[in-house]
C-alpha positions in Angstrom: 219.8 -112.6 80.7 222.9 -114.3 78.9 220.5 -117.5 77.6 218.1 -114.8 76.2 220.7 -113.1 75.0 222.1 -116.5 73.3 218.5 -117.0 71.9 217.9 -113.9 70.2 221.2 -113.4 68.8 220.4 -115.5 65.7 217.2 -113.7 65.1 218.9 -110.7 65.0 221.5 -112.1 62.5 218.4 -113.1 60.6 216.9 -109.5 60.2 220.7 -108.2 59.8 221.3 -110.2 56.6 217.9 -109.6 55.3 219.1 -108.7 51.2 216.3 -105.6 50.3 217.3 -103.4 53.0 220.7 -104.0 52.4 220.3 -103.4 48.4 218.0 -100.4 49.3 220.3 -98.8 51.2 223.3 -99.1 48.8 220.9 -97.7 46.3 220.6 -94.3 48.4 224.2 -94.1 49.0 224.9 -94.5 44.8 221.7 -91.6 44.2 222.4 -88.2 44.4 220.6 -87.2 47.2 222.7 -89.9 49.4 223.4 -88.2 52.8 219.6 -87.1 53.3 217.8 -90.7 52.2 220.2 -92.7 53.8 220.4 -91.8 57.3 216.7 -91.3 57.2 216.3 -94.9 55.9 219.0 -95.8 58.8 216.7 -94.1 61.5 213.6 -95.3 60.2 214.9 -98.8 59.9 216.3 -99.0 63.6 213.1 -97.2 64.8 211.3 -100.3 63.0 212.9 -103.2 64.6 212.6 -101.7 68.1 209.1 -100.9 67.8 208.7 -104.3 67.0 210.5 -106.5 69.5 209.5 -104.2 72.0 205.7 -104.5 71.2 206.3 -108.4 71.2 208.1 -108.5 74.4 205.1 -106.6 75.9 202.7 -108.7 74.3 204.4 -112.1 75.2 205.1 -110.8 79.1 201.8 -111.3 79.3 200.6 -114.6 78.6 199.4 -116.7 80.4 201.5 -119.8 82.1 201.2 -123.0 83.4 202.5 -124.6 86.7 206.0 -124.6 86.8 208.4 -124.0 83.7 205.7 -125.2 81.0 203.8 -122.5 79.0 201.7 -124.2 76.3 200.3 -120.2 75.3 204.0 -119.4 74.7 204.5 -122.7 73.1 201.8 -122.7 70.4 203.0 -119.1 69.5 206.9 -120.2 69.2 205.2 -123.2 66.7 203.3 -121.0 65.2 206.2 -118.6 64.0 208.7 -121.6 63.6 206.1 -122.6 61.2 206.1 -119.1 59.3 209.8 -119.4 59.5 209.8 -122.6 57.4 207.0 -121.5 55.2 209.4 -118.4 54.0 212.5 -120.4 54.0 210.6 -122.7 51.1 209.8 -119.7 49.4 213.3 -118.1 49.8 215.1 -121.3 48.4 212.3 -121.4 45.3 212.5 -118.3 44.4 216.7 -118.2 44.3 218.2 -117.3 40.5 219.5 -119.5 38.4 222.9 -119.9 37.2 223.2 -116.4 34.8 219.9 -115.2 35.5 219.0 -112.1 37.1 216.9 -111.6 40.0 213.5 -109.5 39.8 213.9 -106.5 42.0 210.6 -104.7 43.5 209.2 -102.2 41.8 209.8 -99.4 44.3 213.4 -99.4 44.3 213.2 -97.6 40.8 212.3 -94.6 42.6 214.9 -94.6 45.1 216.5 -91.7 43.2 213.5 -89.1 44.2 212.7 -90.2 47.7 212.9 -87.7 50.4 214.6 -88.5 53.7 210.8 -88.8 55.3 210.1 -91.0 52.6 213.0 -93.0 53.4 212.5 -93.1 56.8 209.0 -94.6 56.1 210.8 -97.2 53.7 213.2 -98.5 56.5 210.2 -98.5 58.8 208.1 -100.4 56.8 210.5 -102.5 55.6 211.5 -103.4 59.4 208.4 -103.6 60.7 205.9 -104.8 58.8 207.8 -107.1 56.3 206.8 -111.0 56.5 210.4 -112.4 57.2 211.5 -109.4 59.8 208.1 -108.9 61.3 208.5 -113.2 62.3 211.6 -112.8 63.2 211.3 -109.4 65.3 208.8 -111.2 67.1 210.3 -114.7 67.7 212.7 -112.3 69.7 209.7 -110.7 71.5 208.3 -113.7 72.5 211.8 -115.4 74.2 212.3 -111.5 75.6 208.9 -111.2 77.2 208.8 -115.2 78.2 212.0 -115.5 80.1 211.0 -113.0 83.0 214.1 -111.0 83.7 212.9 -107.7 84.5 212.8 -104.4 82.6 216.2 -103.5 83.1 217.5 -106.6 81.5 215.0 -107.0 79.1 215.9 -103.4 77.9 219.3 -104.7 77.6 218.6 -107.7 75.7 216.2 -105.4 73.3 219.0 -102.8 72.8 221.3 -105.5 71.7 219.6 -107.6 69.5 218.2 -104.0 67.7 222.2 -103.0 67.4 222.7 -106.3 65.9 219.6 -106.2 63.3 220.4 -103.1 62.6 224.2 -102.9 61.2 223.8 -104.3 58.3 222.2 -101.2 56.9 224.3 -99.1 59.6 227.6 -99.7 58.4 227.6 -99.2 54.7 225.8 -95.7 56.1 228.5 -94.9 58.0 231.5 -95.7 56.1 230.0 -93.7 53.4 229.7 -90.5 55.5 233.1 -90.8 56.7 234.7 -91.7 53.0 231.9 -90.9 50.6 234.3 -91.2 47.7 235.7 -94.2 48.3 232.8 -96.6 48.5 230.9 -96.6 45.5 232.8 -99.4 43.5 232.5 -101.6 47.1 229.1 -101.0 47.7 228.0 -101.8 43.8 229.9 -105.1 44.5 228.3 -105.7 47.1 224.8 -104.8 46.0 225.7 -107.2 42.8 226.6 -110.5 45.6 223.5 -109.6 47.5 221.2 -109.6 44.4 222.0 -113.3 43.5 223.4 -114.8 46.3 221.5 -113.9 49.6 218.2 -115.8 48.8 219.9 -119.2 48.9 222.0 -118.1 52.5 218.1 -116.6 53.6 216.7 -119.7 52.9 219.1 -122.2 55.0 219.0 -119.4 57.2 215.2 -118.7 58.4 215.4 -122.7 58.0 217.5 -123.3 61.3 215.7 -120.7 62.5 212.4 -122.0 62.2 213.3 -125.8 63.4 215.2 -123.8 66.3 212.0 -122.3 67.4 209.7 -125.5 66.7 211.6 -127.3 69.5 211.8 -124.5 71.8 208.3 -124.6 71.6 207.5 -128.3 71.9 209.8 -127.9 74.9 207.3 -125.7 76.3 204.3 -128.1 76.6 
């Protein structure tokens, strides 16, 4: 369980550091309806990653191996995502700002302000589950989960741990505002303005070590 542990842990930092759920979030807790749209987004963004490394893990428990410690199954998947990996890593480091420039923002994010806490909830979901870098991520997890073997019990573990991790990024600036709601906005619009022109460049080297990570795990496989 530890070595899965060790392999997954860096996914998990990878979905943690992920810059739009982090600047969504911050968003909520600076709109007036803070409280309600952020601990929806919370739940719905923890719900996301779970349902996604768990369907994985199910998914990669069962295929197929070879004699021995070889999977070549497992091993064309873990290329395939490494792949992925470094395909959004290119597009993370092209699409960094330039010195003075400010970075686009999606278009949703302007209507932050009105969302309910379902509609939040549905944001963080989606946003977990379904976006290109998380959803790659999520399931590189899934696939060294369901691959190494180790049981439910431990596999549960291993799945609880790596969600905790993805997820408190978003959890913490949720939390320290419900505990000291006046106190944080000037912290969290810092940090929101570090995020915005700074995280694509750390994303980029990021899914980059990732991805070669996960190449060779998977050439090791055949």
């Amino acid at each position: 369980m530890n070595s899965v542990l060790g392999e997954v842990l860096p996914l998990a930092i990878g979905i943690a550091i992920s810059p739009i759920p982090i600047i969504a979030a911050i968003l909520m807790l600076l709109s007036p309806r803070a409280r309600v749209t952020s601990v929806g987004f919370l739940l719905g963004w923890v719900l996301g990653i779970l349902v996604a490394v768990t369907l994985f893990t199910l998914l990669s428990s069962a295929l197929p191996e070879d004699d021995g410690s070889a999977s070549p199954v497992a091993g064309a998947v873990k290329l395939v995502l490494g792949a992925g990996l470094l395909f959004l890593a290119l597009r993370e480091w092209r699409a960094r700002p330039g010195r003075g420039e400010e970075p686009p923002m999606p278009g949703w994010m302007a209507g932050i302000d009105s969302m309910t806490a379902v509609k939040a909830g549905g944001l963080g979901f989606l946003l977990a589950a379904v976006n290109p870098k998380n959803l790659l991520l999520g399931a590189s997890a899934g696939v060294s989960i369901g691959g190494a073997a180790i049981g439910v019990g431990p596999s549960a573990i291993v799945i609880a741990v790596f969600t905790l991790i993805a997820a408190i990024s978003v959890a913490v600036p949720v939390i320290a505002y419900l505990v000291a709601s006046e106190r944080m906005g000037p912290p969290l619009e810092r940090l929101r303005e570090w995020l915005v022109h700074n995280n694509a460049a750390v994303m980029a080297v990021l899914l980059l070590v990732i991805g070669v990570q996960l190449i060779g795990k998977g050439i090791g496989d055949f």
